[in-house]
VEXZA-806888 format. One record per residue: residue number from 1; residue in one letter; x, y, z of N, C-alpha, C in turn. Coordinates in Angstrom, 3 decimals. Layout:
N
[NUM "a" [X Y Z] [X Y Z] [X Y Z]]
...
REM end
This chain:
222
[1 "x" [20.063 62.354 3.472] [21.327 62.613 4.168] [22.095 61.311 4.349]]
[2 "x" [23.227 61.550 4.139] [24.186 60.119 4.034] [24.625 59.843 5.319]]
[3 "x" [24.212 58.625 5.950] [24.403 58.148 7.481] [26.458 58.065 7.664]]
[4 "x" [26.695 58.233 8.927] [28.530 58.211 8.963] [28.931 56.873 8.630]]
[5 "x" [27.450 55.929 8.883] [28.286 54.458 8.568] [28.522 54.225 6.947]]
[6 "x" [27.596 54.956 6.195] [27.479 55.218 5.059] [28.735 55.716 4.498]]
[7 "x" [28.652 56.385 4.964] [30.370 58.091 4.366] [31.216 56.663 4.819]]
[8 "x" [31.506 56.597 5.917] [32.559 55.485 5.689] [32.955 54.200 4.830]]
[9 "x" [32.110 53.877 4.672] [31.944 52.303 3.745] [32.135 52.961 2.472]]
[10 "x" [31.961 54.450 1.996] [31.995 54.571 0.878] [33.513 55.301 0.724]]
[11 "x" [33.992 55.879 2.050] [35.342 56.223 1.953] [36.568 55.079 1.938]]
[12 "x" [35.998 53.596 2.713] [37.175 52.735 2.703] [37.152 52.236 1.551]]
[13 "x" [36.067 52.186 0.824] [35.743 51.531 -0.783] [36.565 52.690 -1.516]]
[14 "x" [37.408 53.574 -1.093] [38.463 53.626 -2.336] [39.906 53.843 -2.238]]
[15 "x" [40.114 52.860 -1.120] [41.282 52.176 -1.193] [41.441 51.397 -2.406]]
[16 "x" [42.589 50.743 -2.625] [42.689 50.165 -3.730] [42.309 48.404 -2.891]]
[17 "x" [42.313 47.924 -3.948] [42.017 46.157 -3.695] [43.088 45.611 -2.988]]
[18 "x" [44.277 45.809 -2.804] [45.512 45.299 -1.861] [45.297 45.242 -0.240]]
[19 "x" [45.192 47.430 -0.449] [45.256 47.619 0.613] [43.704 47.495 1.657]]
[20 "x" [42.486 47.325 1.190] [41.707 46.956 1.410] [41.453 45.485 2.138]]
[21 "x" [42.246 44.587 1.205] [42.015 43.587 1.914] [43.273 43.224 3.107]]
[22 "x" [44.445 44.078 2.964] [45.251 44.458 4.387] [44.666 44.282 5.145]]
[23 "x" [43.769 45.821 4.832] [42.321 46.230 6.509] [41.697 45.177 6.788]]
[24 "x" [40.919 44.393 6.258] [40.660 43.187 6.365] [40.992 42.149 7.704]]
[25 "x" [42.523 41.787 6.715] [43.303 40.586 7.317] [43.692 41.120 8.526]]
[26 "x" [44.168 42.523 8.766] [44.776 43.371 9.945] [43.210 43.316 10.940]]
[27 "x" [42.363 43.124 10.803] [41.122 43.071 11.607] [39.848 41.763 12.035]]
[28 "x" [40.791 40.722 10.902] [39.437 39.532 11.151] [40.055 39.043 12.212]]
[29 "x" [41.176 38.757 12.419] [41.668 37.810 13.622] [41.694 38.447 14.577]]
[30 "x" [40.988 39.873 15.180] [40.594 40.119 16.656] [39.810 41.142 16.805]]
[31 "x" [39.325 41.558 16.029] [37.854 41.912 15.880] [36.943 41.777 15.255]]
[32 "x" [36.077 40.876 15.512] [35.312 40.863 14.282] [34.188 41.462 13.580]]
[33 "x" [33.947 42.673 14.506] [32.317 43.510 14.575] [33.871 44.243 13.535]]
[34 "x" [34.622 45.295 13.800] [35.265 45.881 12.699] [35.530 45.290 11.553]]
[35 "x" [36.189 43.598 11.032] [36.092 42.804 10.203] [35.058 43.010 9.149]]
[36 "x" [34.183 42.952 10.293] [32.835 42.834 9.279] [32.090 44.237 8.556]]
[37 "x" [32.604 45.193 9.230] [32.811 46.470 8.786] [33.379 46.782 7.482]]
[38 "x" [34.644 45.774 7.583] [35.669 46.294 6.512] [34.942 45.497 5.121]]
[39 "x" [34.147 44.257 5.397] [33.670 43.453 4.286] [32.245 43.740 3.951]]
[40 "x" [31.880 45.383 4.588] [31.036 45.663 3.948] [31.717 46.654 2.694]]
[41 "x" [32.761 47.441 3.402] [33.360 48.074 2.360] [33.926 47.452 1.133]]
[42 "x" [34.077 46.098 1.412] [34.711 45.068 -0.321] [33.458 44.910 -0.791]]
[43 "x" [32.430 44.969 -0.122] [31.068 44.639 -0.727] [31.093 45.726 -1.766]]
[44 "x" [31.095 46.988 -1.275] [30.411 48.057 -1.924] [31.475 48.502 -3.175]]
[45 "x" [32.906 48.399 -2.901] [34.238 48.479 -3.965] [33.472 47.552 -4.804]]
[46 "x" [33.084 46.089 -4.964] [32.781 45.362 -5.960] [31.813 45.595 -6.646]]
[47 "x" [30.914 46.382 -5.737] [29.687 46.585 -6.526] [29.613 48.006 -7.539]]
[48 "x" [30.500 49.087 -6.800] [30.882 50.293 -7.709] [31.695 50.737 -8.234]]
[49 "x" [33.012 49.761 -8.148] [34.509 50.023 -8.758] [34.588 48.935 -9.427]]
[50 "x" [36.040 49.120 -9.915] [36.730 48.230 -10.866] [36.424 46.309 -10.196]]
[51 "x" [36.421 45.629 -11.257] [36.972 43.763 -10.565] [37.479 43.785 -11.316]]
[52 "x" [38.562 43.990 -11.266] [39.327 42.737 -11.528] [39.570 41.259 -11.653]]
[53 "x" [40.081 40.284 -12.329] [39.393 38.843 -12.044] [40.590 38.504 -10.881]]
[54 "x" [42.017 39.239 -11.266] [42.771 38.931 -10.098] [42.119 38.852 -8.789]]
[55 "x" [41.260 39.768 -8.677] [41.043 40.229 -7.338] [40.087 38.245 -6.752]]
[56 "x" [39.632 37.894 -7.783] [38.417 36.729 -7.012] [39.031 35.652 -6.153]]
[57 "x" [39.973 34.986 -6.392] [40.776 34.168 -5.595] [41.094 34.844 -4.262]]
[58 "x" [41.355 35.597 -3.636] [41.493 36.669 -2.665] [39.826 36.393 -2.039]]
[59 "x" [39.030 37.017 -2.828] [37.722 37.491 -2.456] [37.117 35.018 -1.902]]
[60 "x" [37.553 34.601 -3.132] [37.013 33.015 -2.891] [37.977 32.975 -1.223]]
[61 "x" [38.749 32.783 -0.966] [39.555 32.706 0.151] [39.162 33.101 1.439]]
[62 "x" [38.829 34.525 1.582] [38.319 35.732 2.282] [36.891 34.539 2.658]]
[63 "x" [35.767 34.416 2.149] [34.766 33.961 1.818] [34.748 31.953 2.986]]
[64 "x" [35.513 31.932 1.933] [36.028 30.357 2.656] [36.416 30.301 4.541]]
[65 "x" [36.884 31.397 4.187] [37.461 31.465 5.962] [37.082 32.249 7.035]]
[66 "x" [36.025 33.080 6.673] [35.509 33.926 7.486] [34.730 33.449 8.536]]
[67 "x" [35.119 33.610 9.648] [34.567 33.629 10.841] [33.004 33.758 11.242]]
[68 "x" [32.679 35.559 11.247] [32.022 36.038 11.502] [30.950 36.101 10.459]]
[69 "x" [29.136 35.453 11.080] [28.182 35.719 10.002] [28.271 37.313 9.313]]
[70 "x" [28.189 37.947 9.284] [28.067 39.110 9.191] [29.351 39.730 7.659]]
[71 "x" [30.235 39.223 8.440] [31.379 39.465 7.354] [30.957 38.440 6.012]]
[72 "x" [31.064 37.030 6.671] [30.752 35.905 5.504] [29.611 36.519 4.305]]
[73 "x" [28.613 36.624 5.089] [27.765 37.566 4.005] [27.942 38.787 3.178]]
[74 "x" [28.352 39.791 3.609] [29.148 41.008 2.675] [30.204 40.312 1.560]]
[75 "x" [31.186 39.303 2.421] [31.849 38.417 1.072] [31.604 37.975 -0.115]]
[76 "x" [30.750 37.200 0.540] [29.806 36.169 -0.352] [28.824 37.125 -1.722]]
[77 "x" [28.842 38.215 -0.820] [27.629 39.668 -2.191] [28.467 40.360 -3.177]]
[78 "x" [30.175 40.704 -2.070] [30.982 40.708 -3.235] [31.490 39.924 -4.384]]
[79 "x" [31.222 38.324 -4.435] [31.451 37.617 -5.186] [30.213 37.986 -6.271]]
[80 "x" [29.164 37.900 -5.396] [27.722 37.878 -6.657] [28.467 39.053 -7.469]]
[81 "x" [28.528 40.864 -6.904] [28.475 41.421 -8.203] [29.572 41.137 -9.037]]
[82 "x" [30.586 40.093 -9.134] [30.863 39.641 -10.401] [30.191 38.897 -10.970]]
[83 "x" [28.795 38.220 -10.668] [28.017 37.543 -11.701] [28.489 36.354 -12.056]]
[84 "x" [27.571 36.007 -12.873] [28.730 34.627 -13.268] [29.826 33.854 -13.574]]
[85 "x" [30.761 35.304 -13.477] [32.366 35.211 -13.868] [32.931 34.661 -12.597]]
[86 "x" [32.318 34.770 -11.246] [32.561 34.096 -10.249] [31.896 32.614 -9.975]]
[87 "x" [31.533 31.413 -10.923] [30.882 30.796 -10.904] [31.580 29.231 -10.437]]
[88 "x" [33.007 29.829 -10.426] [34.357 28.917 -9.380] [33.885 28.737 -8.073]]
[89 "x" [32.970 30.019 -7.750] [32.985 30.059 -5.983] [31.625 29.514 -5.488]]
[90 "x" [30.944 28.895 -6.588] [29.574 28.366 -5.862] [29.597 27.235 -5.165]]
[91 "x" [30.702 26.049 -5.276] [30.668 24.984 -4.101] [31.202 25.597 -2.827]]
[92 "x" [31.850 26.408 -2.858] [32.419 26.570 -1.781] [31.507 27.770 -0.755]]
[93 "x" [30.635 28.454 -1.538] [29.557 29.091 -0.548] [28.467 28.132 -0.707]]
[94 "x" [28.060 27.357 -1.738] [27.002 26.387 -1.467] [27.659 25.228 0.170]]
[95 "x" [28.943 25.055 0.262] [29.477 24.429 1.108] [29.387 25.880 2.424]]
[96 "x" [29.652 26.454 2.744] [29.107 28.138 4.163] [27.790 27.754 4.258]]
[97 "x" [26.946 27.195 2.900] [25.435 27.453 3.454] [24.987 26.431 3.777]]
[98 "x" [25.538 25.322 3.325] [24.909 24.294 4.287] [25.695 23.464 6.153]]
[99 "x" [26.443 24.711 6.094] [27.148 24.248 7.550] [26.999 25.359 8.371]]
[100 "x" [25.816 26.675 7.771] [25.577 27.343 8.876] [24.706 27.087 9.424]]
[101 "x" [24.363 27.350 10.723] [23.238 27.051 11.249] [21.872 28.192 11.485]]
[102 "x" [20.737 27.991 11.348] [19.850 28.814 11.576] [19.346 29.436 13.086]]
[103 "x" [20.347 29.939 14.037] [19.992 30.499 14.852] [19.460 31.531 15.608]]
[104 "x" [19.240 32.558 14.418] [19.186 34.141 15.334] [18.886 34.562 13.437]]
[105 "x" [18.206 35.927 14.089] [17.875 36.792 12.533] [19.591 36.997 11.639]]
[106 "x" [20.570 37.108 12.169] [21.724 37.510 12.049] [21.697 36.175 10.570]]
[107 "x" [21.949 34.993 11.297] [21.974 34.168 10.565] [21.098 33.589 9.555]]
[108 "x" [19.977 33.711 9.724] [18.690 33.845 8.964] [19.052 34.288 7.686]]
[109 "x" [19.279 35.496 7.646] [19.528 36.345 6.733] [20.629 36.151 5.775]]
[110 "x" [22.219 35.599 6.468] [22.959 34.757 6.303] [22.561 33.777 4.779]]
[111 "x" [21.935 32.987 5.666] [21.396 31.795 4.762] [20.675 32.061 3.424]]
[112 "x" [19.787 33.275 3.816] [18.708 33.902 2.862] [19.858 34.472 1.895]]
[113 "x" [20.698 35.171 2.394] [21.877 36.133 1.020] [22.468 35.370 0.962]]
[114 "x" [22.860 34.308 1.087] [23.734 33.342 0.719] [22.975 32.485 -0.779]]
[115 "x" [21.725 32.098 -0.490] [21.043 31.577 -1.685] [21.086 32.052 -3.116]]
[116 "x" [21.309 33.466 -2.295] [20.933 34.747 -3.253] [22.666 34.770 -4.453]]
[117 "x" [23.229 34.901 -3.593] [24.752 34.440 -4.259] [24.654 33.715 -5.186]]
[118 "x" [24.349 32.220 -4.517] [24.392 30.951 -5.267] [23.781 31.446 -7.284]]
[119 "x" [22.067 32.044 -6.512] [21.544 32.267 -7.622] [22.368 33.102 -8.715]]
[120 "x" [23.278 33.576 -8.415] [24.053 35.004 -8.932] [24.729 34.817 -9.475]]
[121 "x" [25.763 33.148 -9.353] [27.084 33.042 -9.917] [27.279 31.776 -10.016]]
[122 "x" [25.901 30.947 -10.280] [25.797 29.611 -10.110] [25.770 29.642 -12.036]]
[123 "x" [26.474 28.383 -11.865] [26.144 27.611 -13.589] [26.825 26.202 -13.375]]
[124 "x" [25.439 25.858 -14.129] [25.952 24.140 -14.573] [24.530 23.353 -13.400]]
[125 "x" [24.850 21.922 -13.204] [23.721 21.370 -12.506] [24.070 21.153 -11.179]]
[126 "x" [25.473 21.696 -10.566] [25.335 21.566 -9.089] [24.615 22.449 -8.154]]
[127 "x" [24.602 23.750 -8.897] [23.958 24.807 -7.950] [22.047 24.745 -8.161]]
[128 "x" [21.949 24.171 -9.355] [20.507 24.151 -9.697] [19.743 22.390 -8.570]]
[129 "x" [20.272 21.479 -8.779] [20.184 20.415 -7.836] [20.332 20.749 -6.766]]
[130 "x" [20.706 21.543 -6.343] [20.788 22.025 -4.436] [19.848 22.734 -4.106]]
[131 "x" [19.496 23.548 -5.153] [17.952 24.254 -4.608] [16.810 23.330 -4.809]]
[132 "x" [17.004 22.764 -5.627] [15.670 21.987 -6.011] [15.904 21.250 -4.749]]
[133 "x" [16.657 20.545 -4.580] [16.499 19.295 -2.887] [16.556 20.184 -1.807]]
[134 "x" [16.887 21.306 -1.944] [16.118 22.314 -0.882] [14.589 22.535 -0.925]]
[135 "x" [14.375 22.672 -1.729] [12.900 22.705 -1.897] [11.914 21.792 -2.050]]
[136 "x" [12.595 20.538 -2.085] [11.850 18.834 -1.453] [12.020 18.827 -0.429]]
[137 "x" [12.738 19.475 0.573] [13.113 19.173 2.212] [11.776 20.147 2.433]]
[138 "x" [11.654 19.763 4.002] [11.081 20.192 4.548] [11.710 21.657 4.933]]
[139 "x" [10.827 22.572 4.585] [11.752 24.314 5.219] [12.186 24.055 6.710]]
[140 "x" [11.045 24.099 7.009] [10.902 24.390 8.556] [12.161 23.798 9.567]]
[141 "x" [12.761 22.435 8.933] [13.983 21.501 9.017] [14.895 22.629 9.075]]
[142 "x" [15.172 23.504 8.349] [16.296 24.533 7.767] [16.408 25.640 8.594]]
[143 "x" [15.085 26.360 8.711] [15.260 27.393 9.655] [14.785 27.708 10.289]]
[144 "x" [14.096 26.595 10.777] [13.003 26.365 12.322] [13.543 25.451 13.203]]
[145 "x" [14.748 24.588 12.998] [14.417 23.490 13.940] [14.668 23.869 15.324]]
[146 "x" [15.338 24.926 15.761] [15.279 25.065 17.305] [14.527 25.405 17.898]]
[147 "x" [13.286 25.353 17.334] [12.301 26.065 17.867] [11.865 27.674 18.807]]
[148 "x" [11.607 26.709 20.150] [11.773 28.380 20.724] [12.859 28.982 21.101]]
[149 "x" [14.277 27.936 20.870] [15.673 28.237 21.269] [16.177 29.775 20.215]]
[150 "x" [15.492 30.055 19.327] [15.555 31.117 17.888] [15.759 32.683 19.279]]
[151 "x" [17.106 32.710 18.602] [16.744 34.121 19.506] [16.868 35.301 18.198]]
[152 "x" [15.737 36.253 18.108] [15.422 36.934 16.940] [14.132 37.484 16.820]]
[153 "x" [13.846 38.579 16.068] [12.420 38.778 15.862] [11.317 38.341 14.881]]
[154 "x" [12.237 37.390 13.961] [11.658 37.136 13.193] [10.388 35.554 13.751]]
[155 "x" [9.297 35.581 13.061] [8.585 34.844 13.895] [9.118 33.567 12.914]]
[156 "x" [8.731 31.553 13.369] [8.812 30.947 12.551] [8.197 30.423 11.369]]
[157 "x" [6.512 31.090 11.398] [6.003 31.433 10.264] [6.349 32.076 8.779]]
[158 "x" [6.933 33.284 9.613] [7.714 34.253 8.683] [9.262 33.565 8.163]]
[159 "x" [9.968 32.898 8.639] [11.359 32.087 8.129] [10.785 31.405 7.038]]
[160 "x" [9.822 30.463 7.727] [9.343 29.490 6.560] [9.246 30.298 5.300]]
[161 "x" [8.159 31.049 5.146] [7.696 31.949 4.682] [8.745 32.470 3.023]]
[162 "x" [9.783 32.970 4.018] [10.966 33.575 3.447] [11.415 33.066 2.392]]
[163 "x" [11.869 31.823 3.254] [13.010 30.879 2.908] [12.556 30.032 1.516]]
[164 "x" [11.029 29.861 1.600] [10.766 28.861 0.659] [10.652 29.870 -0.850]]
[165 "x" [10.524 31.422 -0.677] [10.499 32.257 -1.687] [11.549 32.529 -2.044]]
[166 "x" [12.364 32.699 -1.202] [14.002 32.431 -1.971] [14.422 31.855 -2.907]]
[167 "x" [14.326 30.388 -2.334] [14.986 28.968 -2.863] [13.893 29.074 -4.281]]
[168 "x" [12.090 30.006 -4.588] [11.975 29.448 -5.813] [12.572 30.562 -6.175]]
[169 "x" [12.978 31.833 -5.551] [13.331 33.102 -6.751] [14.848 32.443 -6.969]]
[170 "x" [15.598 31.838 -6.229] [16.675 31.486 -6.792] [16.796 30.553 -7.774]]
[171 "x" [15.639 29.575 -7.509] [15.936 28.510 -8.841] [15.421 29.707 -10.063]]
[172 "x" [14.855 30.240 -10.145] [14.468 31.825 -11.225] [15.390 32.316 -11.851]]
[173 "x" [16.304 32.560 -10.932] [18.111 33.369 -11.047] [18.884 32.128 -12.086]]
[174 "x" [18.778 30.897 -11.403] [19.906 29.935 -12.239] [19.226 29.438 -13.698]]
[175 "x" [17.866 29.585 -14.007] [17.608 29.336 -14.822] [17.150 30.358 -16.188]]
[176 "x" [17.600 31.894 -15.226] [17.742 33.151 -16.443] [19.157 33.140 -16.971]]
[177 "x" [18.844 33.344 -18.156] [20.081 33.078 -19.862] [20.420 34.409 -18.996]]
[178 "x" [21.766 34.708 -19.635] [22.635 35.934 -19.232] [22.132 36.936 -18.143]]
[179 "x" [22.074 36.248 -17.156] [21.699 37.250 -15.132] [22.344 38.097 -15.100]]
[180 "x" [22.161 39.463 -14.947] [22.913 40.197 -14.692] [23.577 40.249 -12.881]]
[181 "x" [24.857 40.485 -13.011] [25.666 40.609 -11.590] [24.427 40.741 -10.846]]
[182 "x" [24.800 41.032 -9.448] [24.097 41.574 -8.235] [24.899 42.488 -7.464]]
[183 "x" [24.452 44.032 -8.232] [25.332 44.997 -7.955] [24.359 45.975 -7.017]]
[184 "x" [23.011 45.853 -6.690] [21.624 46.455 -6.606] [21.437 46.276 -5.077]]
[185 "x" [21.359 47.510 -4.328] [21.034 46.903 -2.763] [20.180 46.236 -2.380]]
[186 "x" [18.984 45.910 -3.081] [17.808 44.844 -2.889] [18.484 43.862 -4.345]]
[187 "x" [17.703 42.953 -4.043] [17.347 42.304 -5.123] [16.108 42.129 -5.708]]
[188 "x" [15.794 42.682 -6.716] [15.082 43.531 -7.098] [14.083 42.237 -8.867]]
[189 "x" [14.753 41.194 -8.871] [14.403 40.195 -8.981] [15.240 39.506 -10.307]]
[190 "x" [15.281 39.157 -11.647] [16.522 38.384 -11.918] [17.444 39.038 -13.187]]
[191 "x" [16.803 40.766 -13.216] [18.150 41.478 -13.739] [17.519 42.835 -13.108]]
[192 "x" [18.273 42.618 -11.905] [18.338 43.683 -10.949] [19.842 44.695 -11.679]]
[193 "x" [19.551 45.919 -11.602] [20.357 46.937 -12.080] [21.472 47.096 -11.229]]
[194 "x" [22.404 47.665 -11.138] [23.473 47.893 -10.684] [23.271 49.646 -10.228]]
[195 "x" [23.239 49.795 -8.950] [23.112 51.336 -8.380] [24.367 52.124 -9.141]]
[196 "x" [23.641 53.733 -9.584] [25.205 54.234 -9.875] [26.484 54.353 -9.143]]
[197 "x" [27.457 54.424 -9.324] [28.496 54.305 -8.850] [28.604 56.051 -8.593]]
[198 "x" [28.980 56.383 -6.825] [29.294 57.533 -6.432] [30.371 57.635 -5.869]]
[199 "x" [31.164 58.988 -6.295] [32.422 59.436 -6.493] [32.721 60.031 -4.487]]
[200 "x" [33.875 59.144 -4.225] [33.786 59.368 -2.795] [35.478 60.182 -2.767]]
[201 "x" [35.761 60.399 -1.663] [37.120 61.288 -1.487] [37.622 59.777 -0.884]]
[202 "x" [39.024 60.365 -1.184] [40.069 59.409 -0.744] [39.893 58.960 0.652]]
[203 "x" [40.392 57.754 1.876] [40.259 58.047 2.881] [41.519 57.371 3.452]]
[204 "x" [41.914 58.739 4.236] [43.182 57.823 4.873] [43.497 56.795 5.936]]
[205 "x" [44.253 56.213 6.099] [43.855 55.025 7.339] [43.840 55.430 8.751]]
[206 "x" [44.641 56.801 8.955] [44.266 57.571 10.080] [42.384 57.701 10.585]]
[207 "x" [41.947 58.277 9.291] [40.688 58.822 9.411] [39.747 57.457 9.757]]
[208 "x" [40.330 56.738 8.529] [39.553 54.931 8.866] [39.578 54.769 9.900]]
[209 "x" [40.630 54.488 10.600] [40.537 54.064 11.862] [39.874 54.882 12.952]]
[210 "x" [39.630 56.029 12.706] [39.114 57.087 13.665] [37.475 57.106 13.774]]
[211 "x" [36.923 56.783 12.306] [35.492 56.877 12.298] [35.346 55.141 12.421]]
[212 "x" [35.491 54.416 12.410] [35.656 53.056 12.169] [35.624 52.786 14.181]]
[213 "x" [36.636 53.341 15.008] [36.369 53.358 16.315] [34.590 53.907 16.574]]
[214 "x" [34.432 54.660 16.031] [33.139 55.447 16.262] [31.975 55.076 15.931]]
[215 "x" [31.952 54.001 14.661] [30.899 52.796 14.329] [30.552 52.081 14.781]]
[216 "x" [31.778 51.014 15.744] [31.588 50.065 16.279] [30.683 50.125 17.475]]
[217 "x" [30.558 50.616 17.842] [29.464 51.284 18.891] [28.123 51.128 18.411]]
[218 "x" [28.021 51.314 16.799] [26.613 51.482 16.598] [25.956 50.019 15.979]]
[219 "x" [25.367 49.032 16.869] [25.095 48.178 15.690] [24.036 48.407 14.624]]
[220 "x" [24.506 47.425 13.129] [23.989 48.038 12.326] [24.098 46.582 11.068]]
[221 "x" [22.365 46.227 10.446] [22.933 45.291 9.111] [23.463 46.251 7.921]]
[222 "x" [24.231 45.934 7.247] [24.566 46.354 5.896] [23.495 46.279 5.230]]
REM end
């Protein structure tokens, strides 16, 4: 059964790319739990509709300036499923990931899909040199240092843990010949498939806004 947060994300995903990122801009500067709502829906448009390449400068921008962890990440996944055709935007999320901080699972995760990006749409030796000197640092430096200040469930065993399997599945990602996008709700490891694309009804911005009031209430990761 398809959850309402579900039906929605799949009803604002077929707006067109304009008016989509309207909803967006009409919502990052004073809400940002809805914001981040709306950049799950560019997530899911990129991953089952048309890209356009017009559309990436918009999407690099969006990405660059986002506020809210939550949104930054849905951004950042819409860039991956263009794959390496987005491979303009890896300093500038390799630059989000090293100025976020590791505080809370929220952000954790953050950091963790952010790598995941990198791996996705990285080419050449800047994105491959950043993991590797990630992976000479000490982890624990990265997403342990506040110790018991971590508000989250994740324990700091388990970060370490994570983090250091990432950084090698990502050096994995930059060093597979033709990667396919990251269109796949897991990552599923370095030619993860692309979920089929399902046929949703139009949705109007009345209705958006009506079930979209009715979400925000529920928290929820993408």
């Amino acid at each position: 059964m398809i959850s309402p947060r579900s039906q929605l994300v799949g009803e604002l995903a077929t707006h067109s790319w304009p008016r989509l990122f309207a909803l967006y801009l009409e919502l990052a500067g004073h809400d940002p739990k809805a914001a981040s709502f709306m950049a799950t829906a560019i997530m899911h448009k990129a991953r089952h509709d048309s890209r356009p390449d017009e559309v990436l400068p918009t999407l690099m921008m969006f990405t660059a300036q986002a506020h809210d962890v939550t949104a930054l990440t849905f951004l950042a996944k819409a860039l991956a499923a263009y794959g390496r055709a987005a491979h303009e935007a890896t300093s500038l999320v390799l630059k989000r990931l090293r100025s976020l901080p590791v505080t809370d699972d929220a952000s954790f995760w953050a950091v963790d899909s952010l790598w995941h990006v990198v791996g996705f749409i990285g080419v050449g030796p800047e994105p491959l040199a950043a993991v590797e000197a990630a992976l000479l640092a000490n982890p624990k430096q990265r997403v342990a240092a506040i110790g018991q200040l971590y508000d989250g469930t994740l324990s700091e065993s388990a970060r370490v843990q994570m983090y250091w399997a990432t950084l090698t599945r990502v050096r994995e990602f930059l060093t597979t010949p033709a990667l396919e996008p990251w269109r796949a709700t897991r990552t599923q490891g370095p030619r993860a498939q692309a979920e089929p694309a399902v046929s949703k009804p139009a949705c109007s911005s009345r209705r958006a806004t009506e079930l979209l009031a009715r979400t925000r209430k529920r928290p929820s990761r993408g």
